[in-house]
C-alpha positions, -999 to +999 in steps of 0.1 A: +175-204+053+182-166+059+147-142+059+156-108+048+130-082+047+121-059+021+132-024+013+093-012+014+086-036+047+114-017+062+099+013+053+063+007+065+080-004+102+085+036+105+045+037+102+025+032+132-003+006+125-026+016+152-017+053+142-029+048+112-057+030+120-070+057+145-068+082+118-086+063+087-117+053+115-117+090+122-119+101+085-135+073+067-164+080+047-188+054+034-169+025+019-182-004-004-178-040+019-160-051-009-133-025-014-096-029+001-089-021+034-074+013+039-039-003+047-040-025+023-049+004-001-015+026+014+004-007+011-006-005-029-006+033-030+029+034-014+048+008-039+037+027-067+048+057-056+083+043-048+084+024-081+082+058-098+053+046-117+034+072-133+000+061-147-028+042-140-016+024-175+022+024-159+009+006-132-011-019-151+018-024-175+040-031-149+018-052-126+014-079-158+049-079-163+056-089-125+027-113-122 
């Protein structure tokens, strides 16, 4: 069986990880222990921007239709 990545995986390869990483340690501010990650939350961030969503209620519309 082929594996073929995704469009947004392809595009989060151009991101440096540890890049990233450096930067959010350097700028975070007080977090809840229970909140995403701040990858995690660009991961989410991201997809909606490329899925041209543009509401909170877009987003929630579409994530119930995908689930």
């Amino acid at each position: 069986m082929s594996r073929h990545n995704t469009v947004l995986s392809q595009i989060l390869k151009l991101l440096s990880r540890h890049e990233f990483s450096v930067l959010a340690k350097k700028h975070d501010g007080q977090r809840r222990c229970d909140a995403m990650n701040r990858w995690t939350q660009f991961v989410a961030m991201a997809t909606v921007q490329l899925t041209g969503r543009a509401s909170l209620r877009d987003i929630e519309s579409w994530q119930a239709k995908s689930i």
